[in-house]
C-alpha positions in Angstrom: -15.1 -14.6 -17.3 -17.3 -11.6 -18.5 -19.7 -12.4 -21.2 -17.2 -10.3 -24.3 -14.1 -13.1 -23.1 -16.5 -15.7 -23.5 -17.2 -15.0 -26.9 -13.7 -13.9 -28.1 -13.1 -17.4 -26.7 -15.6 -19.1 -28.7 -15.3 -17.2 -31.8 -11.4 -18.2 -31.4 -12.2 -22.0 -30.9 -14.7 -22.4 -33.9 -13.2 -20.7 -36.3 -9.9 -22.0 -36.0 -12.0 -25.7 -36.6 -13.5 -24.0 -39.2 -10.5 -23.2 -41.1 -9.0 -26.9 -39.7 -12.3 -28.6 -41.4 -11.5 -26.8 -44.7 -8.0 -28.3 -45.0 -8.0 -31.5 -43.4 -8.8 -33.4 -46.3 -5.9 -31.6 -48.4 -3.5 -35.0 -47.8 -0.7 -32.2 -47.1 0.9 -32.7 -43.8 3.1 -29.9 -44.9 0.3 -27.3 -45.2 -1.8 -28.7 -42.0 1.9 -28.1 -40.0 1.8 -24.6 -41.2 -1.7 -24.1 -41.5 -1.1 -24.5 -37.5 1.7 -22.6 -37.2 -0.2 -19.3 -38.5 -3.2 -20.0 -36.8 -1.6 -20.6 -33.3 0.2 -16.7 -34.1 -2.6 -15.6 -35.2 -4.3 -16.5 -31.9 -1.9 -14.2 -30.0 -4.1 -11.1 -31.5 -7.4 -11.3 -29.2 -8.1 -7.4 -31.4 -8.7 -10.0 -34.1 -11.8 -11.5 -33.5 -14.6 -11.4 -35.8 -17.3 -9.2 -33.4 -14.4 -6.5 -33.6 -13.9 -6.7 -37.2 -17.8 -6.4 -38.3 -19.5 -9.0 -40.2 -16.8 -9.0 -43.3 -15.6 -12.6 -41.8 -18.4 -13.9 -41.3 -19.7 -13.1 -44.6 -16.0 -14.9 -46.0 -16.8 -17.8 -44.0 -20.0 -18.1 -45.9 -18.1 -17.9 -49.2 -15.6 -20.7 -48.3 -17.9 -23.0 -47.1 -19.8 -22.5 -50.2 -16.2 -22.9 -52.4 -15.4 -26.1 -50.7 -19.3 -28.0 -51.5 -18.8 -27.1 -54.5 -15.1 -27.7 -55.0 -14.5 -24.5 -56.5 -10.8 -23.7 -55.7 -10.0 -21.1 -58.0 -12.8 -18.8 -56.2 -11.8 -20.2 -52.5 -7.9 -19.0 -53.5 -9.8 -15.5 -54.3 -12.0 -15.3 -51.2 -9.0 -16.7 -48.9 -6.5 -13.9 -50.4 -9.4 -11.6 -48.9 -10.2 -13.3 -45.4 -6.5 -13.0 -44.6 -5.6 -9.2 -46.0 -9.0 -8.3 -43.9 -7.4 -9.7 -41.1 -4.0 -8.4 -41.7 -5.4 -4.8 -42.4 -7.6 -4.7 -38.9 -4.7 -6.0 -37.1 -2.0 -3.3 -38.4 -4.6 -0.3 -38.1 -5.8 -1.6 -34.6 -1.5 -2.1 -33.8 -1.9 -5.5 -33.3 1.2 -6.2 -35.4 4.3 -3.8 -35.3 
């Protein structure tokens, strides 16, 4: 596996437990179930890894881990709206979805 795979692959893993860690205390099974159901979809897109889409999720990351310490879920919903339209947008320019 060339060394760009590898960290598609590892991106892919960690930030799919990141998201995973931010719900699985929300006592929705509901929301976990489709929380899943997106991100396993969303895992269909290699285009969509972070390296490709500059440092924008990264940076969102950053901003929902600090929401969650500090139980802010009014600014989470704000940077979450923004993490997935970033993600949407890069996957319709780069075709991705059609």
């Amino acid at each position: 596996m060339n060394a760009g795979k590898s960290e598609d692959a590892l991106w892919k893993r960690y930030d799919g437990e990141f998201h995973q860690a931010l719900i699985s205390n929300c006592g929705s099974r509901e929301l976990m179930d489709a929380h899943q159901l997106a991100f396993d979809k969303y895992f269909r897109y290699p285009i969509l890894s972070a390296d490709r889409r500059g440092a924008e999720p990264i940076k969102q990351h950053r901003q929902l881990l600090e929401c969650a310490l500090a139980r802010d879920s009014k600014r989470a919903a704000t940077v979450l709206v923004a993490h997935v339209n970033n993600c949407v947008e890069y996957a319709l320019k780069g075709g991705a979805l059609r």
